[in-house]
C-alpha positions in Angstrom: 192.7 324.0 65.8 196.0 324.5 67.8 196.7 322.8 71.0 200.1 322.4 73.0 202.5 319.7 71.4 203.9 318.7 75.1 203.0 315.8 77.1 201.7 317.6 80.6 201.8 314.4 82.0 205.4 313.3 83.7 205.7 309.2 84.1 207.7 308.4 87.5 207.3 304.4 87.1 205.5 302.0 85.4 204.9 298.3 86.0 203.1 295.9 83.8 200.1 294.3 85.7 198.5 291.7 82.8 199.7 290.7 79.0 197.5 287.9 77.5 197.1 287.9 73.3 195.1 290.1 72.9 195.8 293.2 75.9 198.2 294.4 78.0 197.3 296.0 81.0 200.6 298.8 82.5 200.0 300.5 85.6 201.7 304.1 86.0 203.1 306.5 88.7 203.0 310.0 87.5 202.7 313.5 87.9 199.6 315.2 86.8 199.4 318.2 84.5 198.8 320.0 88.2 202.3 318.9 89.0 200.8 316.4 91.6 201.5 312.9 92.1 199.3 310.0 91.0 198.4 306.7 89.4 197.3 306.0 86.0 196.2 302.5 84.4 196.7 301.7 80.4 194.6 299.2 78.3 196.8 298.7 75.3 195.4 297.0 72.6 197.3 294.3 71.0 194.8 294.5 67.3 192.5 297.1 65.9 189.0 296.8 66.7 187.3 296.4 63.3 183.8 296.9 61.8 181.3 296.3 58.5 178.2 298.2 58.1 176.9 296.1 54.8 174.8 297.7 52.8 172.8 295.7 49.7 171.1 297.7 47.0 167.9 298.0 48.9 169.0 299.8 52.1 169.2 296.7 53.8 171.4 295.8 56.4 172.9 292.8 58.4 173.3 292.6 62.7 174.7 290.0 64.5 173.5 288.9 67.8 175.8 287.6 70.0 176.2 286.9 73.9 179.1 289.1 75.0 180.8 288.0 78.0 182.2 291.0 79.0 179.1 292.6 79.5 176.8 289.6 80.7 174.2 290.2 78.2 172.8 289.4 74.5 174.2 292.4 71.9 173.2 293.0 68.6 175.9 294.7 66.5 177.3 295.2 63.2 179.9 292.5 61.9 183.1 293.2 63.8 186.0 291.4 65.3 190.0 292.5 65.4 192.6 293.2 62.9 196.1 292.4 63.2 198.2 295.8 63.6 200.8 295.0 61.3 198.3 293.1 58.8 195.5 295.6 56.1 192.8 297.0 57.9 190.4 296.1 54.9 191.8 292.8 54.3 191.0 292.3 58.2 187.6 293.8 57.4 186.6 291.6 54.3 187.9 288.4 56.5 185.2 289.6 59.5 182.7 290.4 57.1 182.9 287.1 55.6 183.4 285.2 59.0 180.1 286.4 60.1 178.0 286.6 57.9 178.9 284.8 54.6 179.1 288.2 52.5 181.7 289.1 50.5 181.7 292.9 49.2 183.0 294.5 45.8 182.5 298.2 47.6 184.6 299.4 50.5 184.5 303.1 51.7 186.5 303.3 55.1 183.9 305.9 57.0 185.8 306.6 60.3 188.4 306.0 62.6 187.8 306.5 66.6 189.0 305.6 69.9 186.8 303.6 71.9 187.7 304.5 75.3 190.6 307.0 75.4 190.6 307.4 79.0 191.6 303.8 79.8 192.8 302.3 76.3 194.6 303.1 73.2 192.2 300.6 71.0 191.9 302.0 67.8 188.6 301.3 65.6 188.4 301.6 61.8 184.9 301.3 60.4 183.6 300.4 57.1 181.0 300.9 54.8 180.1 297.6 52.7 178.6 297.1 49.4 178.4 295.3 46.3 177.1 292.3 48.6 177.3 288.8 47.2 176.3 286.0 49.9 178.4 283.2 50.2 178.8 280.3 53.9 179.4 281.9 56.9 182.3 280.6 58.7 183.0 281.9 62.2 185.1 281.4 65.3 184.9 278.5 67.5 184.3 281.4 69.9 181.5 282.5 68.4 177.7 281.8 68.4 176.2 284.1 66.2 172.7 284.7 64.6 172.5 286.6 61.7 169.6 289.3 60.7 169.3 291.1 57.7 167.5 294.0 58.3 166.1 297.1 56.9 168.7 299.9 57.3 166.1 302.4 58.5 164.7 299.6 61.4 168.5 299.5 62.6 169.0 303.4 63.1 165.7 303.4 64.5 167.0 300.7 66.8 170.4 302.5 67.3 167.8 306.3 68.2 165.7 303.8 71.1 168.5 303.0 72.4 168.2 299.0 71.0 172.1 299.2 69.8 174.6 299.6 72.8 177.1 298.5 70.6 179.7 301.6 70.1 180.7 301.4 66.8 177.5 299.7 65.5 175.6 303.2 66.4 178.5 305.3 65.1 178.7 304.0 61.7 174.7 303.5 61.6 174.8 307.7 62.5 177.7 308.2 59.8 175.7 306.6 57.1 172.5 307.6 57.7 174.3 311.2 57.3 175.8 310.4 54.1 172.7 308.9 53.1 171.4 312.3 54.2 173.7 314.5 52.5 173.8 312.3 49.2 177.1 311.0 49.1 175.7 307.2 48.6 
C-alpha cells in the first residue's frame, strides 16, 4: 500500500511534563493536519514492552496472575515485563521468561511486533513464541507477586474468546498462535 511520506502534523512547541525511568511524558502545541491549532500529549517509552507465549509439547501453556496497579484489579497474562532498547529483544525475553516462571526455552520464533497504544505512546511490543520448555526456579522482581498456572493452551484462548484475558498482548499472541496452529506452521 502507498500512503503520503509527510508529517501533516506541524509542532509549534513542546514542553516535557514528567520523565521517571521508565516514561516520559511531552506535551505539544501544534497544527493539525486541518491546519488548525491544538494540543497533543506523548507517552514515550523508555524500554520495549516484552512477551512469552510458552508452549510445552502438549499444547500447554503458562499465565501469570498478577495485581496490576495501574488498572486496580487482578490480571492474568502471559509472561511479560520490559526490554532495554539498546539491549536484545530475545535476550530480554528469555531473562522475563525465566523471571516468571522458572522456564528456560531452546525454541524462539519472534510472532509479532505492535504498538500498544499509538494514539498516546510510542511503546513498542515484540512478542514471542516459546518452546523447547525446560523448568528451572523462578526468580522475580521485588515488585512482583506472581502466581503461576500452567494451563491447557486451548482453556487460555477460550479464556482470551470470553473475554477472561484483558491483557493486550496475552490475547494477541494467544490469536496469532492459535492461527498458526491453524494453518500448520507449528
Amino acid at each position: 500500500m502507498h500512503h503520503p511520506k509527510e508529517n501533516p502534523w506541524k509542532i509549534t512547541s513542546q514542553k516535557e511534563i514528567y520523565d521517571n525511568p521508565w516514561i516520559n511524558v511531552t506535551e505539544y502545541q501544534v497544527v493539525n493536519p486541518s491546519g488548525n491549532p491544538g494540543i497533543y500529549g506523548k507517552v514515550h517509552y523508555k524500554n520495549l514492552a516484552i512477551g512469552i507465549l510458552p508452549l510445552d509439547d502438549k499444547l500447554n501453556t503458562y499465565l501469570v496472575g498478577q495485581y496490576r496497579f495501574v488498572l486496580g484489579q487482578y490480571s492474568w497474562e502471559m509472561p511479560e515485563g520490559g526490554g532495554y532498547l539498546d539491549t536484545d529483544p530475545l535476550n530480554s525475553a528469555k531473562r522475563e521468561l525465566l523471571e516468571e516462571t522458572g522456564l528456560k526455552a531452546r525454541e524462539w520464533t519472534e510472532i509479532q511486533r505492535l504498538h500498544l497504544s499509538n494514539s498516546v505512546s510510542d511503546e513498542l511490543s515484540i512478542l514471542y513464541l516459546a518452546k523447547g520448555l525446560e523448568q528451572f526456579d523462578p526468580q522475580p522482581e521485588d515488585t512482583e507477586q506472581l502466581m503461576v498456572h500452567k494451563v491447557a493452551f486451548a482453556e487460555v484462548y477460550r479464556m482470551v474468546c470470553e473475554g477472561e484475558i484483558t491483557d493486550a498482548m496475552t490475547i494477541i499472541a494467544v490469536l496469532k498462535v492459535r492461527l498458526m496452529l491453524t494453518e500448520g506452521r507449528l
